[in-house]
C-alpha atoms as one frame of an Amber mdcrd trajectory, in Angstrom:
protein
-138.935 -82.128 -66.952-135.849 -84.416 -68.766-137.997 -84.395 -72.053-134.191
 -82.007 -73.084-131.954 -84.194 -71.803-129.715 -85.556 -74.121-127.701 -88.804
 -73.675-124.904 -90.609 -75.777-126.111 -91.828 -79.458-123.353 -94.871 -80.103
-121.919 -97.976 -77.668-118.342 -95.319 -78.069-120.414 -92.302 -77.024-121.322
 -94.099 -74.133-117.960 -95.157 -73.378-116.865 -91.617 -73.651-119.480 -90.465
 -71.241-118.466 -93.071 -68.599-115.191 -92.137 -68.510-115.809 -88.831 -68.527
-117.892 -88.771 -65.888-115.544 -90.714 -63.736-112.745 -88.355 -63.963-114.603
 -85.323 -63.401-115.593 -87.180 -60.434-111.894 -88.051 -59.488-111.158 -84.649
 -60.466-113.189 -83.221 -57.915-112.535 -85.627 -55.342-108.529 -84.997 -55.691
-109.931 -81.147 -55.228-112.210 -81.647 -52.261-110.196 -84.170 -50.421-106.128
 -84.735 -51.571-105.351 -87.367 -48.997-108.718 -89.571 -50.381-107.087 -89.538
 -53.735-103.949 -90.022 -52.373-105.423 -93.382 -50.245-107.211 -94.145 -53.556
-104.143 -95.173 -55.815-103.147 -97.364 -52.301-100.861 -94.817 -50.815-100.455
 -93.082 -47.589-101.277 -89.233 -47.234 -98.641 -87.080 -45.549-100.432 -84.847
 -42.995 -99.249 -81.058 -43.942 -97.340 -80.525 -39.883 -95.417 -83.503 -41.233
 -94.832 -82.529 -44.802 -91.496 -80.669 -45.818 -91.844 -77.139 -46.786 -90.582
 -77.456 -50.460 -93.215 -81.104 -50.385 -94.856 -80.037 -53.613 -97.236 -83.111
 -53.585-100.280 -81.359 -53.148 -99.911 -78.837 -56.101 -99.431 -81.254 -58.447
-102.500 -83.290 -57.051-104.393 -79.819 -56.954-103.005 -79.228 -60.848-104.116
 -83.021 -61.917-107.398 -83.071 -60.442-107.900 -79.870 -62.246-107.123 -81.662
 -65.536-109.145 -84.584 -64.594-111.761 -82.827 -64.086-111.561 -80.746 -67.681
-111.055 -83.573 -69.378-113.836 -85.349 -67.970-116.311 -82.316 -68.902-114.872
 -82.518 -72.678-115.234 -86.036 -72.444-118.539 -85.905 -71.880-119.419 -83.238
 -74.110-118.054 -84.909 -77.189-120.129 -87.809 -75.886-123.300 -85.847 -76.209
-122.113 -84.392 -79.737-121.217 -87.713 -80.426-117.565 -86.851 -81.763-116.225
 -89.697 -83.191-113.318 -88.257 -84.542-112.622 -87.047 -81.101-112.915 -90.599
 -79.523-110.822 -91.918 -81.899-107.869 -89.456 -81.212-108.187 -90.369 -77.733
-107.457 -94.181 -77.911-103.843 -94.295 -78.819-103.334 -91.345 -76.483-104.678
 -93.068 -73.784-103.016 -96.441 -74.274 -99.696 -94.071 -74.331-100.885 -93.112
 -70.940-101.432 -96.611 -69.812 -98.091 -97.586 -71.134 -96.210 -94.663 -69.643
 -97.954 -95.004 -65.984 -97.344 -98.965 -66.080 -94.071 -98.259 -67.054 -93.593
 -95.670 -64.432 -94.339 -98.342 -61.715 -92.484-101.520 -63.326 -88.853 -98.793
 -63.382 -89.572 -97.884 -59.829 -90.681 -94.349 -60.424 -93.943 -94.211 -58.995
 -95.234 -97.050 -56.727 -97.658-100.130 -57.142-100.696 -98.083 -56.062-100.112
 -96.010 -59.462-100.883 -99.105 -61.339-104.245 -98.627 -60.725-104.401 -95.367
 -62.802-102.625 -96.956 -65.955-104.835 -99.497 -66.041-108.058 -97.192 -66.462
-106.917 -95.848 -69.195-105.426 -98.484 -70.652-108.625-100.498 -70.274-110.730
 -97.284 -71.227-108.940 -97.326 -74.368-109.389-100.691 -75.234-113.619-100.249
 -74.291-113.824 -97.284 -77.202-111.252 -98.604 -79.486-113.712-101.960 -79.613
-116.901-100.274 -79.488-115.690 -98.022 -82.587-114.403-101.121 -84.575-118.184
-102.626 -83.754-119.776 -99.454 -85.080-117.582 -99.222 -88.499-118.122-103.101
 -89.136-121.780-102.235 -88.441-121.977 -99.080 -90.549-120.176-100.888 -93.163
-122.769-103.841 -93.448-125.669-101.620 -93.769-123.943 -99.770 -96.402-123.163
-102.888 -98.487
């Protein structure tokens, strides 16, 4: 029955797929249920009789969950294709993420709770930057 099921090939395809997986799964959740993702990064949910009428919060938690949740499906599928050109484009971008959204908190900008989401990705990063340095040094030894 799963004889055609395919799974990551490398330590960074694996990394790829576990993050990918995890924001398609936030990106669904933030789709599903706002005010969970909203409690999630440690804040508190407005209910909508209490919200202002030009409070925009949810549409742009309705427009990042969607994004979440593409990226997590291309994550994943470069995962399975085993893409490494693809993970390695996505480490600087992330850690430009991280360093944006900890910046965003440490200015004032967006509160503690956010902190949370920088560090993912910064930490993300880090996981596929150091399994693709593992996996060159390795290639590299069987080669010499």
């Amino acid at each position: 029955m799963f004889s055609n099921v395919r799974l990551p090939r490398s330590l960074s395809g694996w990394t790829m797929a576990v993050f990918g997986v995890l924001a398609a799964a936030l990106g669904v959740a933030g789709l599903v249920s706002p005010d969970s993702t909203i409690r999630l990064m440690g804040l508190t949910p407005v209910p909508g009789s209490d919200r202002a009428a030009d409070d925009h919060t949810l549409l742009f938690l309705t427009a990042s969950s969607m994004a979440a949740l593409n990226m997590g499906v291309y994550y994943v599928l470069a995962a399975l294709a085993d893409w490494k050109a693809f993970f390695r484009w996505t480490v600087p971008f992330r850690l430009l993420t991280f360093s944006v959204f900890t910046l965003a908190v440490l200015t004032g900008r967006a509160p503690a709770g956010f902190l949370g989401v920088g560090l993912w990705e910064g930490l993300g990063a880090l996981v596929t930057g150091a399994a693709l340095w593992c996996e060159t040094r390795r290639a590299a030894r069987v080669t010499a």
